[in-house]
Biopython code that builds the backbone (N, CA, C, O; Angstrom):
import numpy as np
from Bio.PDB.StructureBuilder import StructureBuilder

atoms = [
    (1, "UNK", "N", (0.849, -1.174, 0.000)),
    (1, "UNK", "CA", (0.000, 0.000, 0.000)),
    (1, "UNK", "C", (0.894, 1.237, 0.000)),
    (1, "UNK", "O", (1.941, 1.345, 0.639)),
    (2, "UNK", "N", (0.357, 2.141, -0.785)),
    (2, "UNK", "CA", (1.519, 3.541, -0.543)),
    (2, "UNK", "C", (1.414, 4.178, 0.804)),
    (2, "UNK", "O", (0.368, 4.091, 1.447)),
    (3, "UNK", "N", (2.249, 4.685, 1.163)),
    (3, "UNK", "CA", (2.429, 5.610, 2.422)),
    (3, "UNK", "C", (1.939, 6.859, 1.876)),
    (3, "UNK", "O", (1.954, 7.803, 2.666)),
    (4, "UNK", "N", (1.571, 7.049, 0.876)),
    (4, "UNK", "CA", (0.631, 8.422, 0.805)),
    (4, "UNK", "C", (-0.589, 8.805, 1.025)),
    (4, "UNK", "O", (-1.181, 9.858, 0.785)),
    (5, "UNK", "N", (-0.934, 7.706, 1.572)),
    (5, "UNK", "CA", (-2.998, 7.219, 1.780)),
    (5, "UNK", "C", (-2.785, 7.765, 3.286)),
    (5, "UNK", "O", (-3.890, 8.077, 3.730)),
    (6, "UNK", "N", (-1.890, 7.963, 4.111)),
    (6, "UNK", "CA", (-1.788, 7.811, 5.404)),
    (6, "UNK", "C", (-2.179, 9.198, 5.581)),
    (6, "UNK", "O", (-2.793, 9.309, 6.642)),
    (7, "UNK", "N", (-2.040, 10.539, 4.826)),
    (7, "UNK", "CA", (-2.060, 11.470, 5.262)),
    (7, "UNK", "C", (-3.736, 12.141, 4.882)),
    (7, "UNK", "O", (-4.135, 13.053, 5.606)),
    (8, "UNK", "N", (-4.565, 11.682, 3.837)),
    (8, "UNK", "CA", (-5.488, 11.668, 3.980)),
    (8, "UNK", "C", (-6.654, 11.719, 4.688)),
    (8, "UNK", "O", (-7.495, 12.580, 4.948)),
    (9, "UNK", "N", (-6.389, 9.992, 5.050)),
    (9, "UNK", "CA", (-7.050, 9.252, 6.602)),
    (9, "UNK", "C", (-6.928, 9.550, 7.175)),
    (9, "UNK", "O", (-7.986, 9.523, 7.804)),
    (10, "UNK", "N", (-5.606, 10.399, 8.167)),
    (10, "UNK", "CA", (-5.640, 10.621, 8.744)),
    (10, "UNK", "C", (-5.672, 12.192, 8.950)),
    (10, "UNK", "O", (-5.304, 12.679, 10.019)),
    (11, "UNK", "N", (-6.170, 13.056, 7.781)),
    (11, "UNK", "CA", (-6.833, 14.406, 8.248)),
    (11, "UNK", "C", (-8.620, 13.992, 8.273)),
    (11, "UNK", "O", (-9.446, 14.578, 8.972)),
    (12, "UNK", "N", (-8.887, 12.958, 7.418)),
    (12, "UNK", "CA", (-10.192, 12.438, 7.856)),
    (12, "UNK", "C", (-10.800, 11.898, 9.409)),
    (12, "UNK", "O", (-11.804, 12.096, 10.093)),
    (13, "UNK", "N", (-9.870, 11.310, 9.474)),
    (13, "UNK", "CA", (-10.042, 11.047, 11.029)),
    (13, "UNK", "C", (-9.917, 12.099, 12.153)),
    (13, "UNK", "O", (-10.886, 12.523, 12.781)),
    (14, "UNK", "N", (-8.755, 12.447, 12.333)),
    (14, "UNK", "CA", (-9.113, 13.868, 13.154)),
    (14, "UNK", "C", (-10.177, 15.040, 12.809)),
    (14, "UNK", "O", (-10.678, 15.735, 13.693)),
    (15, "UNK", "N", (-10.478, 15.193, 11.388)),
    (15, "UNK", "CA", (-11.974, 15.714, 11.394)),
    (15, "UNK", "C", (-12.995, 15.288, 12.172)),
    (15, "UNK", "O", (-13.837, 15.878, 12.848)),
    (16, "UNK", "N", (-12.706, 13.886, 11.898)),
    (16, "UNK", "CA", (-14.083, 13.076, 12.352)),
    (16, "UNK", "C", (-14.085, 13.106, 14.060)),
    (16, "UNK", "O", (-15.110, 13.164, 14.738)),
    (17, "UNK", "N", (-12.948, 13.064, 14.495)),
    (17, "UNK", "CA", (-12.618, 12.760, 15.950)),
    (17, "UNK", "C", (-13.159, 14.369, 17.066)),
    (17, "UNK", "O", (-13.437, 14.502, 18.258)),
    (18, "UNK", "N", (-13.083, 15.383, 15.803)),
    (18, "UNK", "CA", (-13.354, 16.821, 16.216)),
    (18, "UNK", "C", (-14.587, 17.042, 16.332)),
    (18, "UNK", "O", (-15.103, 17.329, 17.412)),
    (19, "UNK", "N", (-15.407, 16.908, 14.924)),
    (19, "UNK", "CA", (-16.685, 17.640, 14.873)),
    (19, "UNK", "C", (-18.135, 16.288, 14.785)),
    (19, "UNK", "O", (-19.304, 16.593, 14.549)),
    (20, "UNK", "N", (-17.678, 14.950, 15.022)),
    (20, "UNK", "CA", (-18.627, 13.915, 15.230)),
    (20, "UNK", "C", (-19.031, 14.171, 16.185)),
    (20, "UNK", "O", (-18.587, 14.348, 17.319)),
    (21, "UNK", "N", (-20.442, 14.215, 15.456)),
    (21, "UNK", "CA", (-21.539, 14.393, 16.791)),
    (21, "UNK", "C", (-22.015, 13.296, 17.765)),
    (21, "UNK", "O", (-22.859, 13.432, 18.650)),
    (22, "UNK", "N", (-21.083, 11.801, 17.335)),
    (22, "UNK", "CA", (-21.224, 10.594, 17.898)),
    (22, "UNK", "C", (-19.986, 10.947, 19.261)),
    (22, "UNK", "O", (-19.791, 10.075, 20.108)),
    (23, "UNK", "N", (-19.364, 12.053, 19.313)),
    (23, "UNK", "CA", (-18.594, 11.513, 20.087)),
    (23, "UNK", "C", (-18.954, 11.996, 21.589)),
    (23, "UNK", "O", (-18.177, 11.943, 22.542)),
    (24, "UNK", "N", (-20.272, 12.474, 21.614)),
    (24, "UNK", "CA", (-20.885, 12.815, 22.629)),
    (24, "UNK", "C", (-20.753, 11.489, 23.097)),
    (24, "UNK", "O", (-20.155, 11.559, 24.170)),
    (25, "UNK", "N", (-20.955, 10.591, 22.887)),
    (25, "UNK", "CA", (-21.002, 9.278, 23.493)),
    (25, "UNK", "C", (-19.409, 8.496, 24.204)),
    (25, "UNK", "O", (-19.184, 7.981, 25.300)),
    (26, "UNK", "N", (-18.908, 8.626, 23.501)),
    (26, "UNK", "CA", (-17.378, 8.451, 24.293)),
    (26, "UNK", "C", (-17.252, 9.297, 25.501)),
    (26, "UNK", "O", (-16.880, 8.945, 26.621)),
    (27, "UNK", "N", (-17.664, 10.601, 25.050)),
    (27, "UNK", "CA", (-17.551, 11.832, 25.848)),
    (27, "UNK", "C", (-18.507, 11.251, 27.519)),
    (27, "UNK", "O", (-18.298, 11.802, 28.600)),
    (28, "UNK", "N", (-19.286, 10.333, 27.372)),
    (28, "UNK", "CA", (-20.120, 10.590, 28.594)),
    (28, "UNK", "C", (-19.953, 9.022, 29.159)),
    (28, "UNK", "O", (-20.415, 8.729, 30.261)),
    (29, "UNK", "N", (-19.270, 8.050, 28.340)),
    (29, "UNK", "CA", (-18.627, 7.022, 28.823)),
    (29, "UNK", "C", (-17.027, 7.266, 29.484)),
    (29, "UNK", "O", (-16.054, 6.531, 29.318)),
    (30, "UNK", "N", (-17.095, 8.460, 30.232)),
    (30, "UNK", "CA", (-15.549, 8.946, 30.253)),
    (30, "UNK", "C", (-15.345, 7.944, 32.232)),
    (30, "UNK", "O", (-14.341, 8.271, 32.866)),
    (31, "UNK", "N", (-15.970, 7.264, 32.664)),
    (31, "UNK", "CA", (-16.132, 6.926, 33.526)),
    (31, "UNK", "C", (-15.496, 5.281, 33.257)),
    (31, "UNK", "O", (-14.780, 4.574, 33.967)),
    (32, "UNK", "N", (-16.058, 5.076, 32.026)),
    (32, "UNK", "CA", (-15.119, 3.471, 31.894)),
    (32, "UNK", "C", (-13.827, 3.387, 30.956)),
    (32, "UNK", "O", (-13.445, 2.333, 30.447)),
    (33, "UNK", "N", (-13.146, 4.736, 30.773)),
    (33, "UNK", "CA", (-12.247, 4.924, 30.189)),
    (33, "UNK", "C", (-10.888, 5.592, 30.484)),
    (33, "UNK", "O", (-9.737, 5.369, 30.108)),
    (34, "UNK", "N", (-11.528, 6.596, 31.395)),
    (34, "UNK", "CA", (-10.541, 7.794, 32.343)),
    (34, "UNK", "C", (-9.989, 7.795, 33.436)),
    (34, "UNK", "O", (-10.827, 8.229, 34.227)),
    (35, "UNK", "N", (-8.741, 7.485, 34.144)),
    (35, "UNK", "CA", (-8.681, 6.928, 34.759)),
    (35, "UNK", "C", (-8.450, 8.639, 36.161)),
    (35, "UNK", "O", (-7.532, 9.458, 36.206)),
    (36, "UNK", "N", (-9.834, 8.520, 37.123)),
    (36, "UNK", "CA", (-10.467, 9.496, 37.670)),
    (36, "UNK", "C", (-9.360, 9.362, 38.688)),
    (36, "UNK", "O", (-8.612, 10.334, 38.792)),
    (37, "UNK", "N", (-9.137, 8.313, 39.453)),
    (37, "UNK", "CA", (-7.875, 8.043, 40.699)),
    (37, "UNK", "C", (-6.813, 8.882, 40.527)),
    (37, "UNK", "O", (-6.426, 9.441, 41.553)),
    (38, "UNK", "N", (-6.172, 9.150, 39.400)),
    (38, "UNK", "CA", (-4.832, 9.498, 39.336)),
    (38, "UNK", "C", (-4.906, 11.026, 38.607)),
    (38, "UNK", "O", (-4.036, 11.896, 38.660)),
    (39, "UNK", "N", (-6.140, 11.081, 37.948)),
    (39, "UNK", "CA", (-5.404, 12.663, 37.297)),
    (39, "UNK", "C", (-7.280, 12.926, 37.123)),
    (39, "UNK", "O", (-8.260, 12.237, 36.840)),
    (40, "UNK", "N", (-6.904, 14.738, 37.590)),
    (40, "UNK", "CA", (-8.357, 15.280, 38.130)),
    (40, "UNK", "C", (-8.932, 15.397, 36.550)),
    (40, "UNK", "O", (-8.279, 15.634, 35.534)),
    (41, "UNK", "N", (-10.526, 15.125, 36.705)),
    (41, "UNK", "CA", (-11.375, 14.959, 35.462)),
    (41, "UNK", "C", (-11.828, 16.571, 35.223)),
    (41, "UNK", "O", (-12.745, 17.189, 35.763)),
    (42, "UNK", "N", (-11.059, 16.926, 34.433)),
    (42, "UNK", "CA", (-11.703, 18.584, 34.171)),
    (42, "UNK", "C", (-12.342, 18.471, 32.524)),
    (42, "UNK", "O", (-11.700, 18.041, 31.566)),
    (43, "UNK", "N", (-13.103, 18.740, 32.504)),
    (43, "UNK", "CA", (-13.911, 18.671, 30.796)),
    (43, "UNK", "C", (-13.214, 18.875, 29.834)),
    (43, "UNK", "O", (-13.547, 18.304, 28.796)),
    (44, "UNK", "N", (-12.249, 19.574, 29.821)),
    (44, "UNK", "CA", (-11.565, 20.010, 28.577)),
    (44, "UNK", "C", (-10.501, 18.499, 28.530)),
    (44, "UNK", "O", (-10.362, 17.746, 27.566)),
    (45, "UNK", "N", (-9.953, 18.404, 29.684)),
    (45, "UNK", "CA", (-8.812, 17.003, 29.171)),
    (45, "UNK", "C", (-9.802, 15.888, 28.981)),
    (45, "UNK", "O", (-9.389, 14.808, 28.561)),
    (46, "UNK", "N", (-11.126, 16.067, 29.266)),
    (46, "UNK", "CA", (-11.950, 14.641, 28.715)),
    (46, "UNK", "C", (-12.283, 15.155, 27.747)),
    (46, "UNK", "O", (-12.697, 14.169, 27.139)),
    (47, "UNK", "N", (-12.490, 16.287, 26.849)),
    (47, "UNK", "CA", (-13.045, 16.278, 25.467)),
    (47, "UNK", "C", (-11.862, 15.974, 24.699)),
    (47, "UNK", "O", (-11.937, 15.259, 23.699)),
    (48, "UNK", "N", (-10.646, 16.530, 25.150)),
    (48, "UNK", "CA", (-9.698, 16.319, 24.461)),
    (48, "UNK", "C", (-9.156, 14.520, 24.137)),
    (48, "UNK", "O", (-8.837, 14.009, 23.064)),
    (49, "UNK", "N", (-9.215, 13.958, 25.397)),
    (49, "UNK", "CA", (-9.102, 12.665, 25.524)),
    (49, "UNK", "C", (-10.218, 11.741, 24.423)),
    (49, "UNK", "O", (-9.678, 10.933, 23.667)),
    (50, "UNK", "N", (-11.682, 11.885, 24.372)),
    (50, "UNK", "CA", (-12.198, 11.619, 23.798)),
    (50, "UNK", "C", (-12.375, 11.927, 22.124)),
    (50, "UNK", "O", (-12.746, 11.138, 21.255)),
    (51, "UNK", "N", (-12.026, 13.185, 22.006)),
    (51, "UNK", "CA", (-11.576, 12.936, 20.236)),
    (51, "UNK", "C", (-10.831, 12.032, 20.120)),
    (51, "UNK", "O", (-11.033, 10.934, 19.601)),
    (52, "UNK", "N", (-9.693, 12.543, 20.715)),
    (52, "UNK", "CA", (-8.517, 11.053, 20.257)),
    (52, "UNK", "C", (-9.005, 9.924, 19.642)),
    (52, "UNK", "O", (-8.992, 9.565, 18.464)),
    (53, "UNK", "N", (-9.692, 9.135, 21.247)),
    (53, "UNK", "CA", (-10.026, 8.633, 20.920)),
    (53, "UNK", "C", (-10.936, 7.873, 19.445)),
    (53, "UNK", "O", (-10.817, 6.845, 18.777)),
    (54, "UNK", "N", (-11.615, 8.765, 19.458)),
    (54, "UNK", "CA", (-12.981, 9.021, 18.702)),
    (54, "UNK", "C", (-11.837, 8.958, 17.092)),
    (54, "UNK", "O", (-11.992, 8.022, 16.308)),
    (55, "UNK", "N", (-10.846, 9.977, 16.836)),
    (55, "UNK", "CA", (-9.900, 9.727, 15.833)),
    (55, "UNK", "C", (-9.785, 8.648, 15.162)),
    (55, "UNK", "O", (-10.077, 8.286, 14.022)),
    (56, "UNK", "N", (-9.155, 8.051, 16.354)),
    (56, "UNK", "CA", (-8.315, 6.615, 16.132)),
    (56, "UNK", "C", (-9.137, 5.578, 16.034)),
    (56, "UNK", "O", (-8.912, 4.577, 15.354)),
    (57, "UNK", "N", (-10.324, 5.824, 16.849)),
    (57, "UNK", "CA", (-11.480, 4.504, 16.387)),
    (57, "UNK", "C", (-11.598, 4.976, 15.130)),
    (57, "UNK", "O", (-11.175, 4.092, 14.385)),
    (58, "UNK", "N", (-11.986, 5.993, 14.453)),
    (58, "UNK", "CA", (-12.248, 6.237, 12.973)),
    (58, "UNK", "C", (-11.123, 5.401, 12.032)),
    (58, "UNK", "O", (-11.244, 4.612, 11.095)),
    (59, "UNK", "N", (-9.963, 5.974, 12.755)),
    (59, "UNK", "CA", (-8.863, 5.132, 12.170)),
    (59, "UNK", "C", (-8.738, 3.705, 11.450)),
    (59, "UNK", "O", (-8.607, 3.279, 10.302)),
    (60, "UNK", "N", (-8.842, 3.237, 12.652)),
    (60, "UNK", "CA", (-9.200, 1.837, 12.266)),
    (60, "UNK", "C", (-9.887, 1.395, 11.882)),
    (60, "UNK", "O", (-9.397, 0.552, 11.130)),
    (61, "UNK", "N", (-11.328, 1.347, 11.853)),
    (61, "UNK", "CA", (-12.316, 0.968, 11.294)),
    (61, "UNK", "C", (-12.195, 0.724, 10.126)),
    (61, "UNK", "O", (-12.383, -0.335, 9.527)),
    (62, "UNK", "N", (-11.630, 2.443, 9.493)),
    (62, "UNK", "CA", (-11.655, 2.620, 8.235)),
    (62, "UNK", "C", (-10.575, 2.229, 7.250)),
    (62, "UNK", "O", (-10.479, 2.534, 6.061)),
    (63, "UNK", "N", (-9.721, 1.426, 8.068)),
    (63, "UNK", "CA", (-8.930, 0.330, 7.402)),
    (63, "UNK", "C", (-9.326, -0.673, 7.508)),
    (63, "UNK", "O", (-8.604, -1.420, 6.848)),
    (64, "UNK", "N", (-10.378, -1.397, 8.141)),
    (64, "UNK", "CA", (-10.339, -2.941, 8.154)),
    (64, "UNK", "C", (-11.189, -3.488, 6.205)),
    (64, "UNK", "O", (-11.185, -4.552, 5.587)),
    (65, "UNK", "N", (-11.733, -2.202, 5.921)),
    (65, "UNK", "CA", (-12.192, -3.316, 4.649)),
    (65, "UNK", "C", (-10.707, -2.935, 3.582)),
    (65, "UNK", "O", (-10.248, -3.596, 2.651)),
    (66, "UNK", "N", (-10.302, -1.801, 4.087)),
    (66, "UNK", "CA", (-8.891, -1.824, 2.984)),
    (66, "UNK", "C", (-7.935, -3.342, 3.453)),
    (66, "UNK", "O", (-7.467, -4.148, 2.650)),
    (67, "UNK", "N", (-7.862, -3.392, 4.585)),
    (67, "UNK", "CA", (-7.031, -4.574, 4.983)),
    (67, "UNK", "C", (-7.830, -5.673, 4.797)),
    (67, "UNK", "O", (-7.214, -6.594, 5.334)),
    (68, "UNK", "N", (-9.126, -6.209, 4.218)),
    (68, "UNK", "CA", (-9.623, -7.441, 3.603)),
    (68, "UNK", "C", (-9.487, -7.419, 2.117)),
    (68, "UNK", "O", (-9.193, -8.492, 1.591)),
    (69, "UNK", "N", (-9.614, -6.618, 1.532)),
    (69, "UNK", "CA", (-8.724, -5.839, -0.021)),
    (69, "UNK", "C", (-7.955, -6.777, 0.026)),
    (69, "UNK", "O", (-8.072, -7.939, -0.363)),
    (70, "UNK", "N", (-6.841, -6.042, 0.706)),
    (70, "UNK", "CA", (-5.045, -6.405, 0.231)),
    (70, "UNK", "C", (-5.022, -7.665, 0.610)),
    (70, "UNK", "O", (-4.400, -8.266, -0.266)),
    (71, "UNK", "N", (-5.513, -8.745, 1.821)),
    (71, "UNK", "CA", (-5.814, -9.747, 2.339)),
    (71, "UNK", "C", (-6.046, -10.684, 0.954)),
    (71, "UNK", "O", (-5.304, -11.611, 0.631)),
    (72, "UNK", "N", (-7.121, -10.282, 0.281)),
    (72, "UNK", "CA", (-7.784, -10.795, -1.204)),
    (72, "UNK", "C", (-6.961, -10.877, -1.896)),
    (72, "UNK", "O", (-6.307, -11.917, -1.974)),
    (73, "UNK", "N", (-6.663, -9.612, -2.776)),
    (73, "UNK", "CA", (-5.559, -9.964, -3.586)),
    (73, "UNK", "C", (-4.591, -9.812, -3.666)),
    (73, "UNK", "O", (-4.052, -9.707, -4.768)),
    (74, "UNK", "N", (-3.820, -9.719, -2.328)),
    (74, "UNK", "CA", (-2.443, -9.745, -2.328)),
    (74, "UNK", "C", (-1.546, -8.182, -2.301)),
    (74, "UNK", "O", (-2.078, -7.073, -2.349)),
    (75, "UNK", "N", (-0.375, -8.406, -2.230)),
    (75, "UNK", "CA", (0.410, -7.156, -2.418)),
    (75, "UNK", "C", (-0.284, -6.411, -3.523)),
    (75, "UNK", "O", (-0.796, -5.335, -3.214)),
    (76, "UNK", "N", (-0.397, -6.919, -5.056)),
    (76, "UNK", "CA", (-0.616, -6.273, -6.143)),
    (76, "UNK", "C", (-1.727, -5.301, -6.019)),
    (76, "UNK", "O", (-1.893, -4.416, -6.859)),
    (77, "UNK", "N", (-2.496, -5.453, -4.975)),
    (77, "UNK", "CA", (-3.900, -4.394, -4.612)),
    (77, "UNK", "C", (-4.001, -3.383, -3.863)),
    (77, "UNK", "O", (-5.067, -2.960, -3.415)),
    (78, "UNK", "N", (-2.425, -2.703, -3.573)),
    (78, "UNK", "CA", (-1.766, -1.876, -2.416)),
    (78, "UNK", "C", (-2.528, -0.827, -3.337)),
    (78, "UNK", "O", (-3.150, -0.327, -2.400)),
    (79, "UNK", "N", (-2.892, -0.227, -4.250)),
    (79, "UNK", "CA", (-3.595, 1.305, -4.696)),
    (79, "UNK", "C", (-4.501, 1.255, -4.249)),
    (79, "UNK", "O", (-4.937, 2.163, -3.541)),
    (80, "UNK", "N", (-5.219, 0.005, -4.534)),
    (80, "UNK", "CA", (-6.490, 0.095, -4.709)),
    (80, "UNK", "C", (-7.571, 0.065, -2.886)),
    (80, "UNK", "O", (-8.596, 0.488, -2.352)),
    (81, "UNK", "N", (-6.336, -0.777, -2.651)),
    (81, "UNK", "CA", (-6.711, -0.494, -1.021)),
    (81, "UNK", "C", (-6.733, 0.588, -0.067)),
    (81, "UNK", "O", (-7.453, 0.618, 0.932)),
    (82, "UNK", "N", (-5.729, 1.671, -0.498)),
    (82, "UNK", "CA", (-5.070, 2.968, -0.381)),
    (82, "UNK", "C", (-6.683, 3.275, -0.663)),
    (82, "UNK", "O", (-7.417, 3.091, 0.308)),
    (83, "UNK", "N", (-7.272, 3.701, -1.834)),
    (83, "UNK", "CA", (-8.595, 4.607, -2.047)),
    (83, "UNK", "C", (-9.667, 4.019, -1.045)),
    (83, "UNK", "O", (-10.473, 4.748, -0.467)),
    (84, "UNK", "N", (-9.622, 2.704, -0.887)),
    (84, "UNK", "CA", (-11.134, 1.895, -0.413)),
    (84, "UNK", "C", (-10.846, 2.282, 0.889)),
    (84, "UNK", "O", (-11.837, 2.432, 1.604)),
    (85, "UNK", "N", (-9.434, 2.546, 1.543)),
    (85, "UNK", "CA", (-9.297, 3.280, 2.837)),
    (85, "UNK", "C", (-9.410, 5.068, 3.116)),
    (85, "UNK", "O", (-9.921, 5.576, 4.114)),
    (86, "UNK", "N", (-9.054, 5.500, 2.448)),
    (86, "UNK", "CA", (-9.936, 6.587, 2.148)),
    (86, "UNK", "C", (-11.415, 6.758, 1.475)),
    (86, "UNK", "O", (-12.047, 7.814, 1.463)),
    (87, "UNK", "N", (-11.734, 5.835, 1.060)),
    (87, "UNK", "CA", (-13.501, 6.078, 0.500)),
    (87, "UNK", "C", (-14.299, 6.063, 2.334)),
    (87, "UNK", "O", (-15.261, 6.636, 2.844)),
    (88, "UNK", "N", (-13.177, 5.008, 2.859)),
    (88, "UNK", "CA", (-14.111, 4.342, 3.982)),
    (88, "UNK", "C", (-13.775, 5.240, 5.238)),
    (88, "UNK", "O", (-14.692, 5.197, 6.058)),
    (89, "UNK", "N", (-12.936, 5.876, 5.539)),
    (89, "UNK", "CA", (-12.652, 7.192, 6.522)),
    (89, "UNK", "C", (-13.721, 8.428, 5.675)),
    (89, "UNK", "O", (-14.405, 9.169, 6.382)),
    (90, "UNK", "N", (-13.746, 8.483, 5.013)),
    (90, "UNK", "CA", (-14.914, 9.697, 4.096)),
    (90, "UNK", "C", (-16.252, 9.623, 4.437)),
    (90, "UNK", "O", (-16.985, 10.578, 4.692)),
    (91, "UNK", "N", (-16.682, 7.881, 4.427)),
    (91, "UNK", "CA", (-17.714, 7.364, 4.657)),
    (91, "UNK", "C", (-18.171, 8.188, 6.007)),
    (91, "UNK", "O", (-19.000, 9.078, 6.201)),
    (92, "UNK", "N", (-17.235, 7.471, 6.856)),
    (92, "UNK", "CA", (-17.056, 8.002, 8.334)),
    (92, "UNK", "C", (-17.175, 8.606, 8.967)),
    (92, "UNK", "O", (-17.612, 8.476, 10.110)),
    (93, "UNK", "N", (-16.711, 9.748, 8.261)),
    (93, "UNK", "CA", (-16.389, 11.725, 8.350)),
    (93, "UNK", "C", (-17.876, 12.272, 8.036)),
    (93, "UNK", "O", (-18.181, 13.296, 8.649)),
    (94, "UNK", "N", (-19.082, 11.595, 6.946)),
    (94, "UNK", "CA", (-20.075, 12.354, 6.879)),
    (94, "UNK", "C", (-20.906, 13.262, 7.656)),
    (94, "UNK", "O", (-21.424, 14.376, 7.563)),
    (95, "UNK", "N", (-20.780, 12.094, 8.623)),
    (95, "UNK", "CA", (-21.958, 13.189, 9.720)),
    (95, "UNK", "C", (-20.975, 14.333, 10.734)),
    (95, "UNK", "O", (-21.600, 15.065, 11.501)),
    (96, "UNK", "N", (-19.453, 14.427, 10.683)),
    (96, "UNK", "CA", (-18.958, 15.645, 11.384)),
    (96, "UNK", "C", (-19.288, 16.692, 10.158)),
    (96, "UNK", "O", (-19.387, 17.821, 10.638)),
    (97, "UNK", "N", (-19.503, 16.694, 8.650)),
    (97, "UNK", "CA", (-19.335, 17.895, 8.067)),
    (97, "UNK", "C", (-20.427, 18.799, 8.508)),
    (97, "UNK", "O", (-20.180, 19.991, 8.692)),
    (98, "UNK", "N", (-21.349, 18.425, 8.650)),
    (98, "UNK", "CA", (-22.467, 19.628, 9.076)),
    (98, "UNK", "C", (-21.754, 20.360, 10.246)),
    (98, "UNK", "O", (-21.563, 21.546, 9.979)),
    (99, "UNK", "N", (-21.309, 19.977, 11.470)),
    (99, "UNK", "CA", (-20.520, 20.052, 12.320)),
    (99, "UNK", "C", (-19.345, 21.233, 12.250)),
    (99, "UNK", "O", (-19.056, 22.170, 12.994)),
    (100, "UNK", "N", (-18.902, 20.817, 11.209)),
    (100, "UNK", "CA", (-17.097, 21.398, 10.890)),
    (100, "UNK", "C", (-17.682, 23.022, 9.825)),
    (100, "UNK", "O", (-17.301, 24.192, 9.788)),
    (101, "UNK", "N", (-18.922, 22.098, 8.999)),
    (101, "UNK", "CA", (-19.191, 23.379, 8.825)),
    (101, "UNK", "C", (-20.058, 24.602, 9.590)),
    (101, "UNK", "O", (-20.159, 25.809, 9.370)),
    (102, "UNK", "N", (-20.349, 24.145, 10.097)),
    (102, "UNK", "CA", (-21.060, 25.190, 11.394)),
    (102, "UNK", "C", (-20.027, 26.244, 12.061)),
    (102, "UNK", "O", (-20.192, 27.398, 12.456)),
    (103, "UNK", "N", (-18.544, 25.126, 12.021)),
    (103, "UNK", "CA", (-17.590, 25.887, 13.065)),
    (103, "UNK", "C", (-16.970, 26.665, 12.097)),
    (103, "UNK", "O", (-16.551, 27.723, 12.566)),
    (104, "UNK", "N", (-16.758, 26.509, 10.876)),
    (104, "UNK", "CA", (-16.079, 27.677, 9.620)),
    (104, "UNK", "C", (-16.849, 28.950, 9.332)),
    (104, "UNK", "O", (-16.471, 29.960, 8.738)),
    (105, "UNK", "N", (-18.124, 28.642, 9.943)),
    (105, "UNK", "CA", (-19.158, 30.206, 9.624)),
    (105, "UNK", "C", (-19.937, 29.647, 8.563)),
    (105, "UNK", "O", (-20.322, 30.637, 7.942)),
    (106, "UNK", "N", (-20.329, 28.765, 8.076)),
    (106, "UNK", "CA", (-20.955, 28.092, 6.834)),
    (106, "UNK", "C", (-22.319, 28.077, 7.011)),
    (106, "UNK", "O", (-23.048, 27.588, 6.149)),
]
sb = StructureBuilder()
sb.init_structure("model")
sb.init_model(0)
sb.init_chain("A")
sb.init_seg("    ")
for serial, (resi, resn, name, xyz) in enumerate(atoms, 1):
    if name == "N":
        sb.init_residue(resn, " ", resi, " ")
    sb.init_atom(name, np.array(xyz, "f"), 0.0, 1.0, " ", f" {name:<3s}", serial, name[0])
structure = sb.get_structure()
C-alpha cells in the first residue's frame, strides 16, 4: 500500500474525531475509560481525551475493509486499497461535516 494514503485518513479522522456528533457518546462514557484516581477529570482534558479517541477509532475501522482488499488480492492491490481506505474514513467523516461546517461560519 503507498504511504501516501496515510495522510489523507488521517486528516479524515481527526476531522471526524473533532466535529462527530457521535462523540458525545465516548464523551459521557468517560467513567469506563478515564482513569479518575490518578489525574483530576476537568472537561476540557476529557473532550480532548475523547476525540482522540474518537480519531483513532475512525482510524481503524476505516482500514479494516482496505485490509480485507489487500488480504484478497495480495500485495498487487496496495492502490487500490489505499482509495477503499480513504472512501471508507470519508464514509465516516459524513456526519462531522455539518458540524465542521457550522464551526467555519458556513
Amino acid at each position: 500500500m503507498d504511504r501516501n494514503v496515510l495522510v489523507p485518513v488521517m486528516a479524515l479522522s481527526i476531522l471526524n474525531g473533532i466535529f462527530s456528533p457521535f462523540m458525545l457518546i465516548v464523551y459521557l462514557a468517560n467513567w469506563f475509560w478515564y482513569p479518575g484516581t490518578f489525574l483530576p477529570a476537568s472537561p476540557e482534558i476529557i473532550a480532548m481525551l475523547s476525540s482522540i479517541i474518537f480519531a483513532t477509532l475512525t482510524l481503524m475501522v476505516s482500514g479494516v475493509p482496505a485490509a480485507l482488499y489487500e488480504r484478497a488480492k495480495g500485495p498487487e492491490g496496495g492502490t487500490v486499497a489505499g482509495l477503499i481506505w480513504i472512501a471508507a474514513a470519508a464514509v465516516l467523516t459524513l456526519p462531522a461535516i455539518p458540524n465542521a461546517l457550522n464551526a467555519l461560519g458556513f
